[in-house]
Backbone bond lengths (Angstrom), bond angles and torsions (degrees), N, CA, C in turn:
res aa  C-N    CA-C-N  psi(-1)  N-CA   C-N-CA  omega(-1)  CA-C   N-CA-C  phi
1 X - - - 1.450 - - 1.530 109.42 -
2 X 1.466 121.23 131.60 1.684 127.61 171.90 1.288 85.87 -61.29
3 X 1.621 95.42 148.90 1.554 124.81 149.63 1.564 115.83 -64.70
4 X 1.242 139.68 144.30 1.405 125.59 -161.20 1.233 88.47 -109.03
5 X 1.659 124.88 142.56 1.410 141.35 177.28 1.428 109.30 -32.11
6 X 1.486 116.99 151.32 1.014 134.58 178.65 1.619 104.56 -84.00
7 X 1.319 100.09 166.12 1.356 97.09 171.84 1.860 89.03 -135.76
8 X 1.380 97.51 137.13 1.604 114.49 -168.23 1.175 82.17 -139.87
9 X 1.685 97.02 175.47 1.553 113.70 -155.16 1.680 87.04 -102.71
10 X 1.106 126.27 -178.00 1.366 140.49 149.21 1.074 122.04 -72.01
11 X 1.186 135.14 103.83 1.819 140.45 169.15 1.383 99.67 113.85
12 X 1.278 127.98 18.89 1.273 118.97 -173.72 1.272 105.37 -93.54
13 X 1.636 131.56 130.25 1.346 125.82 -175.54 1.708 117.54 -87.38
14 X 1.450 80.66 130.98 1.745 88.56 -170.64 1.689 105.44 -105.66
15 X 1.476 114.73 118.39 1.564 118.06 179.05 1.761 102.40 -99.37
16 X 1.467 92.92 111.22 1.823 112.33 171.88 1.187 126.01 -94.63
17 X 1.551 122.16 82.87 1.797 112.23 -179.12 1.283 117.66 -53.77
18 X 1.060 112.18 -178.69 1.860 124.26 177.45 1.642 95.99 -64.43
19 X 1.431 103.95 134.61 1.383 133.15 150.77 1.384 99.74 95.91
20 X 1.668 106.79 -0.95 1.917 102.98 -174.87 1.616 103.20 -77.21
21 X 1.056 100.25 -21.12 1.903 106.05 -173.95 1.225 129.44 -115.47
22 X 1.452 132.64 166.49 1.507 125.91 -170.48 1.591 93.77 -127.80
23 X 1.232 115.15 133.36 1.618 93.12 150.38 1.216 143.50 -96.48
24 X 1.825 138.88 -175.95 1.024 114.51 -167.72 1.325 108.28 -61.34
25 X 1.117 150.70 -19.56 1.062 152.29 174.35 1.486 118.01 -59.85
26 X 1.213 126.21 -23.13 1.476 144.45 179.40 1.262 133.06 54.60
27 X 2.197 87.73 46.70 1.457 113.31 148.58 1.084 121.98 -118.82
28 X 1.670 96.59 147.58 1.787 112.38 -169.53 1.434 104.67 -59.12
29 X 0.874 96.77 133.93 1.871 110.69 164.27 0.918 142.05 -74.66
30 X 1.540 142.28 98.66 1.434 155.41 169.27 1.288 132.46 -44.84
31 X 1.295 115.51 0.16 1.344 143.65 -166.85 1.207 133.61 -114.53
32 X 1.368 129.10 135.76 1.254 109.70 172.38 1.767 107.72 -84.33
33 X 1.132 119.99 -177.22 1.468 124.46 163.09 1.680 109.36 -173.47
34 X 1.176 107.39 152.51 1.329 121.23 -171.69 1.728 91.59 -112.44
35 X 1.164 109.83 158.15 1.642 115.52 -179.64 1.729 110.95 -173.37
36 X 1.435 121.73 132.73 1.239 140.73 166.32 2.020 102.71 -52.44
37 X 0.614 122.90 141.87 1.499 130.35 150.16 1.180 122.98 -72.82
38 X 1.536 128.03 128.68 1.287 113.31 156.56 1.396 110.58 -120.10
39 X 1.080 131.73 -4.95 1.584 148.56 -164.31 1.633 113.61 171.10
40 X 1.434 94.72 144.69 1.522 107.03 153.23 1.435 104.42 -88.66
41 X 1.334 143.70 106.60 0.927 115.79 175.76 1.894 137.15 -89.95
42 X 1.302 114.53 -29.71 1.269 125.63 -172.88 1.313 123.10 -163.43
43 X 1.222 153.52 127.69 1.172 144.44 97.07 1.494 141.55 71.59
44 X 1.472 125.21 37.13 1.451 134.04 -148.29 1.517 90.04 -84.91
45 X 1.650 82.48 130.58 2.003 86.36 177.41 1.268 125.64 -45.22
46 X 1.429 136.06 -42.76 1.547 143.93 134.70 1.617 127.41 5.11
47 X 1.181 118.81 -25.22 1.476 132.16 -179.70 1.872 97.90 97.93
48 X 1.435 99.75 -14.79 1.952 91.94 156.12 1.168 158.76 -55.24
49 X 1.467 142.32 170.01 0.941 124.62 -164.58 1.389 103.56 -121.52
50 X 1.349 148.27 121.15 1.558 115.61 166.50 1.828 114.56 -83.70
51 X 1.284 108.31 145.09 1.552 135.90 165.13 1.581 104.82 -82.94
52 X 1.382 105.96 134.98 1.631 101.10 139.26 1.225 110.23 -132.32
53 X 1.378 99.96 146.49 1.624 99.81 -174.66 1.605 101.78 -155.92
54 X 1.342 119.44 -172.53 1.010 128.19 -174.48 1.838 99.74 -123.73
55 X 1.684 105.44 162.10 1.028 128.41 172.94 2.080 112.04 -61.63
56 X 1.276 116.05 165.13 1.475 109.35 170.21 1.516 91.85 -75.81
57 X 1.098 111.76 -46.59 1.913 104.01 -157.22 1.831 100.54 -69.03
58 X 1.316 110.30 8.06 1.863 98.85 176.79 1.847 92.52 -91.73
59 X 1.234 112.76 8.15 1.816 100.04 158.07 1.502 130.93 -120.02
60 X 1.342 80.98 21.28 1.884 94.07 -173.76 1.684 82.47 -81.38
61 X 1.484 110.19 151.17 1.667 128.64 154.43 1.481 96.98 -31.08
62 X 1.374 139.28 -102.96 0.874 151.70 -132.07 1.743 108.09 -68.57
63 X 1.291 124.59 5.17 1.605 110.17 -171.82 1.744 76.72 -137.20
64 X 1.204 104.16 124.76 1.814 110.38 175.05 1.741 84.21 -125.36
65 X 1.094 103.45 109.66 1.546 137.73 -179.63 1.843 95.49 -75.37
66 X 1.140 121.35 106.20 1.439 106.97 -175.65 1.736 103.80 -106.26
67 X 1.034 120.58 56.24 1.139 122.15 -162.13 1.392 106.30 -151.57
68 X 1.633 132.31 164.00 1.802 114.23 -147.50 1.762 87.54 -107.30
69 X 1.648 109.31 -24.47 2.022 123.49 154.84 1.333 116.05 -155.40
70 X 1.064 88.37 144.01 1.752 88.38 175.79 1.454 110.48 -103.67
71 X 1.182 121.50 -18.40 1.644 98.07 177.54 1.939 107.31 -134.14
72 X 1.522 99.99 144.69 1.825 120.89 -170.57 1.025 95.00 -106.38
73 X 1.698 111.92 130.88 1.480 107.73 170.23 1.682 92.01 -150.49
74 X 1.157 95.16 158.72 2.142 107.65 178.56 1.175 119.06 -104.61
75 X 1.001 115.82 85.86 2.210 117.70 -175.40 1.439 88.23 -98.38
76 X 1.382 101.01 156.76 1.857 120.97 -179.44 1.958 92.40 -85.25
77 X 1.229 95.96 132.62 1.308 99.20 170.63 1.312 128.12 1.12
78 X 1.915 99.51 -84.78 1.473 123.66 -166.91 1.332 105.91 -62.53
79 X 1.215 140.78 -27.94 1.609 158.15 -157.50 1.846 93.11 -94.14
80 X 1.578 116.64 -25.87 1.347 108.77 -167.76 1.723 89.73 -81.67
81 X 1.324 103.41 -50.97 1.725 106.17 -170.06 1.679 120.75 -74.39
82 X 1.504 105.13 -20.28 1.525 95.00 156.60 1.882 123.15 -70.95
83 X 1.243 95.88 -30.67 1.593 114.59 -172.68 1.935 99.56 -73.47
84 X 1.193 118.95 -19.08 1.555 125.06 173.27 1.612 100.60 -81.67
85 X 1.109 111.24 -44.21 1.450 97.57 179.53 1.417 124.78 -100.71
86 X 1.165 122.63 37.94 1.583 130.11 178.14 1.681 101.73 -80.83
């Protein structure tokens, strides 16, 4: 049985090591990345969840992100809510 989505706050920064995430593209990730929340949004056939969120640098002065997120990614539930509380 999936873990059922988390519910996180908005703006809460979520840190994703390598292999915790998929991208939209639906390859695993080698990377770490740090990211703002803007939503959990839905349901990835996978037993995933998709995020949208934004980058840290979409709050620096100089990058005005005109967009509501710029980046989709698929973390497994439990991996989203450990990754909220790092």
């Amino acid at each position: 049985m999936t873990a059922p989505a988390p519910t996180i706050a908005p703006g809460t920064r979520i840190s994703l090591r390598p292999g915790e995430w998929v991208t939209h593209d639906g390859v695993i990730a080698e990377m770490y990345v740090d990211l703002r929340l803007v939503e959990v949004a839905e349901t990835h056939p996978l037993g995933l969840v998709w995020i949208h969120a934004h980058g840290l640098d979409c709050r620096w002065e100089s990058v005005a992100c005109p967009e509501p997120w710029c980046i989709r990614v698929a973390v497994p539930p439990d991996t989203l809510r450990d990754a909220a509380d790092r």
